[in-house]
N, C-alpha and C positions, 0 to 999 in steps of 0.2 A: 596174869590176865590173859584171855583169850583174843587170838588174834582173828579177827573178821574177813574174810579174806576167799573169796570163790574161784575154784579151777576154771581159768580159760578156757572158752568155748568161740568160735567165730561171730558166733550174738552176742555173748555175756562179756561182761565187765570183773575182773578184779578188783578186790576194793580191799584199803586199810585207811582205818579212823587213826590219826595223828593228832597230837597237843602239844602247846609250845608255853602251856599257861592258865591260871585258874583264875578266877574270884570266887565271893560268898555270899551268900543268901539264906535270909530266913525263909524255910518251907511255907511260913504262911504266904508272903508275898509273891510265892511262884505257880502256888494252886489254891482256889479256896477250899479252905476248911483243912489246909494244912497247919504244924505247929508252929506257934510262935515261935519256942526253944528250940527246935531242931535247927541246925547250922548245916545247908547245904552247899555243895563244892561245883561247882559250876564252871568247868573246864572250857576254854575256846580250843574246839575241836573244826578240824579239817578235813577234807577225806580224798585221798588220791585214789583215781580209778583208772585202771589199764585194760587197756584190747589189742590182741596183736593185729586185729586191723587198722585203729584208729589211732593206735599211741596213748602215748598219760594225759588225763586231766585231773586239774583241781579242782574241787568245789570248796572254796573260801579257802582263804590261808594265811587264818590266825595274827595272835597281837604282833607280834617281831621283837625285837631289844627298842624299835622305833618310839615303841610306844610309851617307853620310860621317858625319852626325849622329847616325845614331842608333852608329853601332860606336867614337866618339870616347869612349868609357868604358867601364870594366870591367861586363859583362861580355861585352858587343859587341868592344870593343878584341882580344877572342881571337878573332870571327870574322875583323876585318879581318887579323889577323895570318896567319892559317892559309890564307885566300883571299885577299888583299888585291887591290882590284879600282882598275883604273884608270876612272873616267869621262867619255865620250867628250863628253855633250851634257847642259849646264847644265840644260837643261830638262825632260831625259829624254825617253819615249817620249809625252808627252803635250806637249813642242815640236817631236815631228817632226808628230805628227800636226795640231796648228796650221800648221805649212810646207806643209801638205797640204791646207789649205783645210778641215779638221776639226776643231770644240769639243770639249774633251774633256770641258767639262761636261753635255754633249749625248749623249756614247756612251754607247746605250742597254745595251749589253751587251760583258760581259768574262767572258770563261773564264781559269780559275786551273788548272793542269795539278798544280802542289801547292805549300806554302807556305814554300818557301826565300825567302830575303829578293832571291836575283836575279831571281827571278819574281814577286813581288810587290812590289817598291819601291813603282813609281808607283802605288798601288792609291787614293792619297788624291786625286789629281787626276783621278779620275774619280767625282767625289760621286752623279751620279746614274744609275750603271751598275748594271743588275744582273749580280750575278756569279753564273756557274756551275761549280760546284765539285763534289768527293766531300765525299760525308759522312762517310766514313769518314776519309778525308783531315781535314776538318776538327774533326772528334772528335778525333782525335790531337794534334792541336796548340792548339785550344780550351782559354785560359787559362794553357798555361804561361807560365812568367816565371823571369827571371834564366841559370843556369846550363841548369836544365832544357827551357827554350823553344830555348837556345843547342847543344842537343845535338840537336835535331831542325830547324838550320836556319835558325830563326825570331828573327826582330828583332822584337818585337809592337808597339813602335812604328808600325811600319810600317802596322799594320792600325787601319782607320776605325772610330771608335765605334760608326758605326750598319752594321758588315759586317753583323752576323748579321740584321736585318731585309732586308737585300739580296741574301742567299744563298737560290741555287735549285739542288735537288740533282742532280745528273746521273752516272751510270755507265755501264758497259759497253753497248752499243748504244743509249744516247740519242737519238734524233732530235730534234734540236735544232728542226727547223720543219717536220717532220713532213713531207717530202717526198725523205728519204734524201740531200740533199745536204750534211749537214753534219750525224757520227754520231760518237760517245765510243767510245772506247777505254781499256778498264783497262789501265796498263801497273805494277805494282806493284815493289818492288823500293825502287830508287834513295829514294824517299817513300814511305810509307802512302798509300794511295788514288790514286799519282799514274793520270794520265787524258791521252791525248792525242785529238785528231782527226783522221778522214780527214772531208776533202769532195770536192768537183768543181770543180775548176778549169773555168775560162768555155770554155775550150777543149777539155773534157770529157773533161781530164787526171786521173787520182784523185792526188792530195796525202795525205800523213800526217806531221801534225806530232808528234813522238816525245818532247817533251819531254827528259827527262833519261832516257830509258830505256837509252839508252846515250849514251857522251860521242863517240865516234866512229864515222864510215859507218862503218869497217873494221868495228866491232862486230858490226852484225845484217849487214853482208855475209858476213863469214867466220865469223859466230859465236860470236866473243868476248867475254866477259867483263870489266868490269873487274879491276885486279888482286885478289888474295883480301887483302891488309891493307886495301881499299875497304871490306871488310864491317863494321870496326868503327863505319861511319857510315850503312851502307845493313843493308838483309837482302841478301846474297849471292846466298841460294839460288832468291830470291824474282825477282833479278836476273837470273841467268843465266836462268832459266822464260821472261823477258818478249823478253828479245834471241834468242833462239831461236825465239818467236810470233814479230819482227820478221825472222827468219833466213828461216822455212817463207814469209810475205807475200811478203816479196822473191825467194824462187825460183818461187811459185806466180804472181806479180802482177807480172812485169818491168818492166811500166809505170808499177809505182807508184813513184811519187817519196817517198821516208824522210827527215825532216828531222830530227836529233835535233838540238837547243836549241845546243848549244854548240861542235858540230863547224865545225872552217873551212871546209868545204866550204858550209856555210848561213850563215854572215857574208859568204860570196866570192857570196852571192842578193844583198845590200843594195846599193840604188841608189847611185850613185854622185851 
């Protein structure tokens, strides 16, 4: 597989797509008018970006080994049923980054796109990261427990005692270092508050990581929705708004490269 990956530039960003873990889906329920019988593999992807100005960050970092423990009981046990995730790497996205010549107790900063348990697993092995998140995002999900944490996604387990002192807010055009190379996108829908980024690749490519805004390219290239029984876990209409912003991007911006989180086409970026 091809590895994703732009030469350093004092602007641009290095970047590799990482996975620590998959589920499955039927194509119809990730875009309409897909197949029933198709069986799609829908990896929790991450993506570490470097700058030799600013240092590494994460953007989300995947399930961990956590997330066998934490869904080994009721009321977890109904997440793993309904998505049951296979995991690829014992160590998750904080032993690739160790392979990588990177401490993850050392990464200074992590971006949370929103707080499903496949995008925040490893969120514990990185103690001394600060994270950037919505606030609104994290209002939404701050404090639930049991069933009702379980219906927006969340395994609280999974989140570090001391998150909320490590949370720094970010929304719709954030400038994350204050030089336009690495800016927030509201993509709402799929999550409360979710949030993805565009930056600049070293080769002064523009990049947009989509998070879950849609589950397939086909989505924001032709404009599709996931299917409408999807809404009983997302807002719908909040949904089809955000792949349609990704639809207008992608005709107006041909060069920009659209990564949503769990399509094959962005597990088929990770190094081999």
């Amino acid at each position: 597989m091809a590895r994703a990956t732009g030469e350093g530039t004092l602007s641009g960003w290095r970047w590799t797509v990482l996975s620590d873990g998959w589920t499955q889906a039927r194509e119809a329920l990730l875009i309409r008018g897909g197949s029933w019988r198709k069986i799609v593999r829908c990896a929790a992807t991450a993506v570490l970006l470097e700058s030799d100005r600013f240092g590494p960050v994460l953007f989300d970092c995947g399930y961990s080994s956590r997330f066998a423990s934490e869904t080994a009981q009721w009321p977890g046990r109904l997440y793993r049923h309904l998505a049951p995730a296979t995991l690829t790497e014992p160590d998750g996205i904080a032993g690739l980054l160790q392979k990588r010549g990177l401490d993850p107790g050392k990464l200074p900063r992590l971006i949370v796109s929103h707080w499903h348990a496949d995008h925040v697993g490893g969120l514990r092995d990185f103690p001394n990261a600060i994270v950037h998140a919505s606030r609104e995002g994290w209002q939404a999900v701050s404090g639930l427990r049991g069933m009702a944490a379980l219906r927006h996604g969340v395994l609280p387990g999974l989140l570090p005692e001391d998150l909320p002192d490590r949370l720094r807010w970010v929304g719709e055009g954030s400038d994350l270092f204050g030089d336009g190379s690495m800016v927030v996108l509201s993509l709402p829908g799929h999550a409360v508050g979710q949030i993805g980024i565009r930056f600049q690749a070293g080769d002064g490519s523009p990049v947009l990581l989509a998070a879950d805004a849609c589950w397939l390219s086909e989505g924001y290239r032709l404009n599709r929705s996931p299917h409408p029984i999807t809404g009983l876990l997302q807002d719908l209409r909040a949904c089809q708004a955000t792949v349609e912003r990704l639809h207008r991007l992608h005709l107006a911006e041909p060069s920009l490269r659209i990564l949503p989180c769990h399509c094959p086409e962005t597990l088929a970026l990770v190094p081999v």
